[in-house]
N, CA, C and O atoms as CSV, one atom per row, in Angstrom:
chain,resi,resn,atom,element,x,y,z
A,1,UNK,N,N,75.224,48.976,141.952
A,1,UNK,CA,C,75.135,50.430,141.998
A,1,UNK,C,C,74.334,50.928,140.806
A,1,UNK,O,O,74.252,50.296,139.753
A,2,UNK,N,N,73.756,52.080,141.030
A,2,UNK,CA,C,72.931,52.496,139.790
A,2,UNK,C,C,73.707,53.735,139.311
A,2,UNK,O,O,74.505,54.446,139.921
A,3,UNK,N,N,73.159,53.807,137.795
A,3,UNK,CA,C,74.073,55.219,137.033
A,3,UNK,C,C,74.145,56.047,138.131
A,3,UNK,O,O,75.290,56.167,138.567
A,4,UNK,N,N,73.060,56.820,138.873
A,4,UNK,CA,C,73.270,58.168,139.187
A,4,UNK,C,C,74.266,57.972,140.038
A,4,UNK,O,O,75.154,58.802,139.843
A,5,UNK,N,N,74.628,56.850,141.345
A,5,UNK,CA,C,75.349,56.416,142.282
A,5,UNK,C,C,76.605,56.598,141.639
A,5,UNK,O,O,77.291,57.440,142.218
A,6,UNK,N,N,77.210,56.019,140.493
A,6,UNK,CA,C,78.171,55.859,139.836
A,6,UNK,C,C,78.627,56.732,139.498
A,6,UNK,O,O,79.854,56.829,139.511
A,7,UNK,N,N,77.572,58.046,138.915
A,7,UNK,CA,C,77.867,59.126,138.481
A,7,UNK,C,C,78.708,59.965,139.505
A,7,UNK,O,O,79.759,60.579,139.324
A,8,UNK,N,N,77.775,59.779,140.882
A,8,UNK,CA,C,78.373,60.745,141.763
A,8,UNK,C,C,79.944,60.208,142.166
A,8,UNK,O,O,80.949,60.911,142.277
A,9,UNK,N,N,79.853,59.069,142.305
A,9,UNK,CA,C,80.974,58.490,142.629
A,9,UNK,C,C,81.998,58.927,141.981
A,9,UNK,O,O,83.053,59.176,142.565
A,10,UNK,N,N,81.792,59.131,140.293
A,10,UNK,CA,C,83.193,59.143,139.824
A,10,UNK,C,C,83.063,61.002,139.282
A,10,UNK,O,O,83.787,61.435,138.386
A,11,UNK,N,N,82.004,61.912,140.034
A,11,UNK,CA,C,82.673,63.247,140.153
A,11,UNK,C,C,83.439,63.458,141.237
A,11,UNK,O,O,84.249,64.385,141.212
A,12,UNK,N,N,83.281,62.429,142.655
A,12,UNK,CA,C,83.530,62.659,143.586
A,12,UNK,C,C,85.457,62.371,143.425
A,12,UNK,O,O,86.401,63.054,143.822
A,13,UNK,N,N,85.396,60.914,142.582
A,13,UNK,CA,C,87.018,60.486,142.123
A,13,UNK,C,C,87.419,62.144,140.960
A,13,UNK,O,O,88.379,62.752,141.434
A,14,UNK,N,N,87.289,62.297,140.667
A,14,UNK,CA,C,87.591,63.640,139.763
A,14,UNK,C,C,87.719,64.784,140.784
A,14,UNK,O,O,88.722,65.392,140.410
A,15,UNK,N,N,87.420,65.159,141.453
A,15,UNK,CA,C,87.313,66.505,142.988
A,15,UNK,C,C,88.338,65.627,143.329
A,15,UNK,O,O,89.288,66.377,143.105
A,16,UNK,N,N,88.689,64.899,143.593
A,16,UNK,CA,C,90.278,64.351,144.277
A,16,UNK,C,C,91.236,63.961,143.481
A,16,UNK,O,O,92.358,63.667,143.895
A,17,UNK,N,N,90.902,63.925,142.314
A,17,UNK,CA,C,92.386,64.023,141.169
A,17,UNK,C,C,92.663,62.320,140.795
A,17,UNK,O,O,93.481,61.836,140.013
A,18,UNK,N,N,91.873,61.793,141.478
A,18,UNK,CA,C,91.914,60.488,140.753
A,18,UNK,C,C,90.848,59.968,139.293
A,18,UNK,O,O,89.784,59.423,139.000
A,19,UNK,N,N,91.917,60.532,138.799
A,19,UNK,CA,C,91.197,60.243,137.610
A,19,UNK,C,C,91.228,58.857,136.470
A,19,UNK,O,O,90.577,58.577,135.463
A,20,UNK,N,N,92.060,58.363,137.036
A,20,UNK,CA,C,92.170,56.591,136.569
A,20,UNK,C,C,90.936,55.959,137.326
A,20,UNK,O,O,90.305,55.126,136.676
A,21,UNK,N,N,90.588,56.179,138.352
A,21,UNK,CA,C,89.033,55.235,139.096
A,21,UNK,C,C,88.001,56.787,138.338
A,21,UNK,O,O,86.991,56.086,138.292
A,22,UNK,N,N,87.704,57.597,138.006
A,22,UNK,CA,C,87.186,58.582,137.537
A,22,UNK,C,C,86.192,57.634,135.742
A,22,UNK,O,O,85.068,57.484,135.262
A,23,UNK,N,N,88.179,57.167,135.363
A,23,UNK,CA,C,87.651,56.763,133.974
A,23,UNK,C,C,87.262,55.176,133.925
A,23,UNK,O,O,86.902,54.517,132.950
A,24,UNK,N,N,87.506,54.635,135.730
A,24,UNK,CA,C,87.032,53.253,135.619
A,24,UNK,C,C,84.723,53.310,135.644
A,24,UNK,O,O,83.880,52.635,135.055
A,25,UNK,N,N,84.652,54.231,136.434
A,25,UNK,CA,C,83.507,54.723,136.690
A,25,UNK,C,C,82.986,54.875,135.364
A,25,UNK,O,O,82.466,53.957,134.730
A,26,UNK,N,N,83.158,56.230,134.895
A,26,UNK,CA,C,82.901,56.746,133.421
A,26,UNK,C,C,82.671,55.023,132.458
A,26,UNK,O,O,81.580,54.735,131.966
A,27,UNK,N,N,83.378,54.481,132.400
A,27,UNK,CA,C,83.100,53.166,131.639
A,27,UNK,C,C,82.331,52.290,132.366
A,27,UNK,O,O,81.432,51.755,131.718
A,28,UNK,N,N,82.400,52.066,133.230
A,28,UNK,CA,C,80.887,51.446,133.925
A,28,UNK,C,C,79.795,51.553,133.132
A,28,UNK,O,O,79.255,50.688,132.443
A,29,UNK,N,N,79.402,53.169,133.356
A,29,UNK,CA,C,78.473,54.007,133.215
A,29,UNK,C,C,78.223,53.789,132.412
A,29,UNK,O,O,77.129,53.255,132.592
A,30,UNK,N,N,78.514,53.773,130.971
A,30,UNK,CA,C,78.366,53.421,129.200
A,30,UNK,C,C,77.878,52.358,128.983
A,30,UNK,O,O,76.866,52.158,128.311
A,31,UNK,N,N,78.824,51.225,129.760
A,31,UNK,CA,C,78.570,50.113,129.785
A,31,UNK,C,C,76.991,49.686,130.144
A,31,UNK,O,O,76.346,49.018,129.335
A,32,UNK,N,N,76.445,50.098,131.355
A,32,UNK,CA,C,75.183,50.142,131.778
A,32,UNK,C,C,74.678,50.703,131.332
A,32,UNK,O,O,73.548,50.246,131.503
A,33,UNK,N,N,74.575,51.761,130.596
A,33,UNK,CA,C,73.577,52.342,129.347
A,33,UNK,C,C,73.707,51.866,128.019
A,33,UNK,O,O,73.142,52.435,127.085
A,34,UNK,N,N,74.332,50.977,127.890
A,34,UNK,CA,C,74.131,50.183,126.357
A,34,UNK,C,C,73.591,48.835,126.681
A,34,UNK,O,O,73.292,48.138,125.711
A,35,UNK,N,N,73.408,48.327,127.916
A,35,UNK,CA,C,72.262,47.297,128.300
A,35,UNK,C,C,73.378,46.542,128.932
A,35,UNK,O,O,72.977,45.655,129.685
A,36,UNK,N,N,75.266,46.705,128.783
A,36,UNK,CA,C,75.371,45.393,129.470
A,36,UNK,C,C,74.966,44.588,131.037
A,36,UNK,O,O,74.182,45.248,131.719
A,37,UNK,N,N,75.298,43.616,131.481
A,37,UNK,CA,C,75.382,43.184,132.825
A,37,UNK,C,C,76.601,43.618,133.657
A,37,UNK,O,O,77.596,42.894,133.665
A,38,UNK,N,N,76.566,44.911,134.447
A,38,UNK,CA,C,77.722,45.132,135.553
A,38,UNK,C,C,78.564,44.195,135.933
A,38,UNK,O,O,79.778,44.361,135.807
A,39,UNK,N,N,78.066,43.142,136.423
A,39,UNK,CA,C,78.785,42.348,137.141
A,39,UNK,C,C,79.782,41.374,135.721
A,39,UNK,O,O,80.978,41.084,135.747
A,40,UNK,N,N,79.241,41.213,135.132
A,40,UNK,CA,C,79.621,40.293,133.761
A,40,UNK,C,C,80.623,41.128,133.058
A,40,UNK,O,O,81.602,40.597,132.534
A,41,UNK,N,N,80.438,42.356,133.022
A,41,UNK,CA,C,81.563,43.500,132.579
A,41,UNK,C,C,82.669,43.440,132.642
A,41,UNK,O,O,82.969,43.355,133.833
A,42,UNK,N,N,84.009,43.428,131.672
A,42,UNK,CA,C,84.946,43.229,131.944
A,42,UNK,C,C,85.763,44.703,131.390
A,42,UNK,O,O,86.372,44.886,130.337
A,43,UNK,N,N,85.536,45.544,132.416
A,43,UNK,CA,C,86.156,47.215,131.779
A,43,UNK,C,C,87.955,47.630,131.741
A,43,UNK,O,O,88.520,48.635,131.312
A,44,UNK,N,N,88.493,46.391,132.379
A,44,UNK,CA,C,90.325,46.720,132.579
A,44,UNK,C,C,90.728,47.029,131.367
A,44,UNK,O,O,91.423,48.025,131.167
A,45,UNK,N,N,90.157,45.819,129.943
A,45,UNK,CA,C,90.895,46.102,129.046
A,45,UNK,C,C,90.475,47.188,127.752
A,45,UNK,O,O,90.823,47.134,126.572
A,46,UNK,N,N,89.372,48.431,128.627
A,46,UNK,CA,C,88.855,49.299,127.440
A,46,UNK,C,C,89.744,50.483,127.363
A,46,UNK,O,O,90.214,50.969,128.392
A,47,UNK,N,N,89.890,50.765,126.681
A,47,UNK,CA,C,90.803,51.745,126.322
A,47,UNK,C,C,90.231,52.494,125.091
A,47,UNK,O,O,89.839,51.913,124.078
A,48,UNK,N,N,90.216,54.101,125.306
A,48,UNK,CA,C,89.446,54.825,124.027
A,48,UNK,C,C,90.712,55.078,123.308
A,48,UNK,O,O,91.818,55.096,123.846
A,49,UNK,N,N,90.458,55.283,121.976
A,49,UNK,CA,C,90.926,55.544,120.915
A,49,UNK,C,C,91.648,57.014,121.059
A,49,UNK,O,O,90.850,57.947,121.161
A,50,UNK,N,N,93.095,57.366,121.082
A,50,UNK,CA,C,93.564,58.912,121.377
A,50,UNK,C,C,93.624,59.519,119.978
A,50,UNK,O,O,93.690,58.924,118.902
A,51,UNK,N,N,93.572,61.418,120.331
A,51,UNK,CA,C,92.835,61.668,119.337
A,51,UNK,C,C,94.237,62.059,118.076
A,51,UNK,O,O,95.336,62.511,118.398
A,52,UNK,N,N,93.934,61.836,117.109
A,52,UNK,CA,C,94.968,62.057,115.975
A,52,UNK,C,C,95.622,60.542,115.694
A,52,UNK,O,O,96.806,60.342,115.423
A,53,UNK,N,N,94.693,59.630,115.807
A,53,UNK,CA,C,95.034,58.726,115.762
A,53,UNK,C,C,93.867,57.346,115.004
A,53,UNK,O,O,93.681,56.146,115.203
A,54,UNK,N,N,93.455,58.146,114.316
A,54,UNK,CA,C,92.308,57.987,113.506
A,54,UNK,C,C,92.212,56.991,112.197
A,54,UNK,O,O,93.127,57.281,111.427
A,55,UNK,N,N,91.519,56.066,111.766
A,55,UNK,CA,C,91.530,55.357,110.920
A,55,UNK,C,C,91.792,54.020,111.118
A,55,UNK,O,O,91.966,53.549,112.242
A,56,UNK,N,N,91.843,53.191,109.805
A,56,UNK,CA,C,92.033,51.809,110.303
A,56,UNK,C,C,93.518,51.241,110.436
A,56,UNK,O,O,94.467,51.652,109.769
A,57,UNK,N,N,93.572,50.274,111.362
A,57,UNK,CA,C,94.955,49.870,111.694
A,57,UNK,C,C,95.243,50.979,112.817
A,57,UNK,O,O,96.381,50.627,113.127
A,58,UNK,N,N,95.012,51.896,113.493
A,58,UNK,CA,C,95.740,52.801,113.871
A,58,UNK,C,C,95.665,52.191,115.610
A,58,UNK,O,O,96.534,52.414,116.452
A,59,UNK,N,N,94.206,51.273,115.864
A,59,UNK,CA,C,94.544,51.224,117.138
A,59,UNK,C,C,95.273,49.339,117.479
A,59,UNK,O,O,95.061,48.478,118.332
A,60,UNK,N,N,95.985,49.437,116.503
A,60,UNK,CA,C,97.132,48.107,116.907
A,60,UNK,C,C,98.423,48.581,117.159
A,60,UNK,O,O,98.848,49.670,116.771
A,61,UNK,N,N,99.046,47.752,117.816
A,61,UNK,CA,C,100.166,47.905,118.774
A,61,UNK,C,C,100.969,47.973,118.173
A,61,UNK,O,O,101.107,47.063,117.357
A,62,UNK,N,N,102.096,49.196,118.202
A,62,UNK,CA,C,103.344,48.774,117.154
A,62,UNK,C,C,104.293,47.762,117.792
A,62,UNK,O,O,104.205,47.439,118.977
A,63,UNK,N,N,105.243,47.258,116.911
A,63,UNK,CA,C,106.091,46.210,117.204
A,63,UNK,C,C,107.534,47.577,117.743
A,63,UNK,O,O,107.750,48.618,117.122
A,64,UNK,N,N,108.127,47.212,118.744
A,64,UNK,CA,C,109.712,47.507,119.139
A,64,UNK,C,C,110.676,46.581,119.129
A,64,UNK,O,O,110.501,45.580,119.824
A,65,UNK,N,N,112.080,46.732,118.224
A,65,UNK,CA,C,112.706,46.049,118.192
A,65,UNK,C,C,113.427,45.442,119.941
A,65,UNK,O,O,112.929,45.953,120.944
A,66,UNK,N,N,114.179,44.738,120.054
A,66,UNK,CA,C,114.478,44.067,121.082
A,66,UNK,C,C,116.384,45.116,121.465
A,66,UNK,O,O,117.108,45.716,120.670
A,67,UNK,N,N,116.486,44.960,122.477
A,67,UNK,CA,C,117.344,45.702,122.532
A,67,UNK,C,C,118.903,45.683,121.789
A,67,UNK,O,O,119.638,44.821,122.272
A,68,UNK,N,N,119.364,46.309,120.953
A,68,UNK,CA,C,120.478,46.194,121.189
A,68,UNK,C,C,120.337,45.420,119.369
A,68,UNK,O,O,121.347,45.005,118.800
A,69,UNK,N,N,119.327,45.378,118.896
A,69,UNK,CA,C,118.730,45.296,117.367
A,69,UNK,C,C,119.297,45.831,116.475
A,69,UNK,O,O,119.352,46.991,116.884
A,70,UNK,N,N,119.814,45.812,115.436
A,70,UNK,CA,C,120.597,46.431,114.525
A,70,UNK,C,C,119.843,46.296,112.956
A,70,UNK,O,O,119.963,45.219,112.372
A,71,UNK,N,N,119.275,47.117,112.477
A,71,UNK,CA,C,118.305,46.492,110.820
A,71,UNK,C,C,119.404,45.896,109.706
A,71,UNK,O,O,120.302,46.662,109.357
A,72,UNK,N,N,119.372,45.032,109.343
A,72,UNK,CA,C,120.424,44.195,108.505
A,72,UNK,C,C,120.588,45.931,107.139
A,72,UNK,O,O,120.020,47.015,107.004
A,73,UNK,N,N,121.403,45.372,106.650
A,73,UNK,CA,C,121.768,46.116,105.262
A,73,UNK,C,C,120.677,45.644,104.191
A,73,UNK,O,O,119.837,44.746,104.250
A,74,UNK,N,N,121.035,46.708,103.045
A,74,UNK,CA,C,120.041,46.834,102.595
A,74,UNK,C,C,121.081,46.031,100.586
A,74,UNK,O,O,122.117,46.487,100.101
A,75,UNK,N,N,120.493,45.225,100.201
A,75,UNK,CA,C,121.545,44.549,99.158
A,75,UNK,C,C,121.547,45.475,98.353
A,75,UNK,O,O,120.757,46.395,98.144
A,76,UNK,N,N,122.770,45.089,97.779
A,76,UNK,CA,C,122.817,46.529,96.613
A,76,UNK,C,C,121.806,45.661,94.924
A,76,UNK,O,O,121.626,44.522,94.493
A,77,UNK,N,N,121.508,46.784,94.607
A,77,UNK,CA,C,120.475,46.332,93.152
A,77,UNK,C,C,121.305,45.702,92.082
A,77,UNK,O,O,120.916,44.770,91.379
A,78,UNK,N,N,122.769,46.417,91.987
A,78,UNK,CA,C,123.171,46.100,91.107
A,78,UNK,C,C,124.041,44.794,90.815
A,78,UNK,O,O,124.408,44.174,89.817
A,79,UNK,N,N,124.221,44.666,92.588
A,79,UNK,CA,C,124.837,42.983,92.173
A,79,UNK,C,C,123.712,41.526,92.118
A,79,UNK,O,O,123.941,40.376,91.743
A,80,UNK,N,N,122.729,42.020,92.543
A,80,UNK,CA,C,121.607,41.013,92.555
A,80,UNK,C,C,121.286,40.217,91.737
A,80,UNK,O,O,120.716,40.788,90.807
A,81,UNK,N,N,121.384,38.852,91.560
A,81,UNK,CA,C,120.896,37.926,90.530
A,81,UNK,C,C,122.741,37.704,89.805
A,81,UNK,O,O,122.891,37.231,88.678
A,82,UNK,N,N,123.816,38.086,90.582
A,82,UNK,CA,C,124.729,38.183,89.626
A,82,UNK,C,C,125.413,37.138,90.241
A,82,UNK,O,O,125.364,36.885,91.445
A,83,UNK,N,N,126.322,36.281,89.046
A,83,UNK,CA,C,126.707,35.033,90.236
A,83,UNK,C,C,128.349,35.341,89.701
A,83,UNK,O,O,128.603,35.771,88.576
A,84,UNK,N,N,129.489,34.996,90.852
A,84,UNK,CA,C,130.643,35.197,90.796
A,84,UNK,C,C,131.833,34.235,89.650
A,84,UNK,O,O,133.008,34.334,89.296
A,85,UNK,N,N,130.813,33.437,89.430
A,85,UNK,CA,C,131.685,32.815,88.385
A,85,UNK,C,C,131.617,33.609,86.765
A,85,UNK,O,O,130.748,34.336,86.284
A,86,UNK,N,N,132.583,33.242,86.347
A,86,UNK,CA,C,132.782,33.884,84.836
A,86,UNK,C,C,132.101,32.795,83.641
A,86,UNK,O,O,131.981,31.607,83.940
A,87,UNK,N,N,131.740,33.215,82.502
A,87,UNK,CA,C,130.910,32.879,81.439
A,87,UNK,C,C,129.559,32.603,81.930
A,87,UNK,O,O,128.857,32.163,81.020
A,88,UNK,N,N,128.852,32.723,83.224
A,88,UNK,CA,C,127.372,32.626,83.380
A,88,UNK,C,C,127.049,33.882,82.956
A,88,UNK,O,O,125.871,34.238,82.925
């Protein structure tokens, strides 16, 4: 398919509210204007950057604890390094 084909295609997905094949189109499109090969293209895993979400590190995945996770305690400062026997 060529840009303009593509183009129409994915105003035509947008006039019907599909806008997930809208933004599969739209990335095609980029894709073929920065020289890649269509067919060689692998667009499932592009995903743009959302906005307020800016800088580095920001587009890695946070970690979620597992269910039912509890964060251990936190040691107290003042007994630390202290050992229970007497004259140490």
């Amino acid at each position: 398919m060529t840009i303009e084909e593509l183009r129409t295609a994915m105003e035509a997905a947008a006039a019907r509210l599909d806008f997930e094949e809208a933004q599969r189109l739209r990335d095609r499109i980029s894709l073929l204007r920065g020289g890649a090969d269509d067919s060689a293209a692998d667009t499932a895993g592009l995903t743009r950057q959302q906005p307020g979400a800016m800088g580095l590190g920001t587009s890695q995945q946070r970690m979620t604890p597992p269910e039912g996770w509890v964060k251990p305690t936190k040691p107290d400062p003042m007994t630390r390094g202290r050992s229970r026997k007497p004259g140490r």
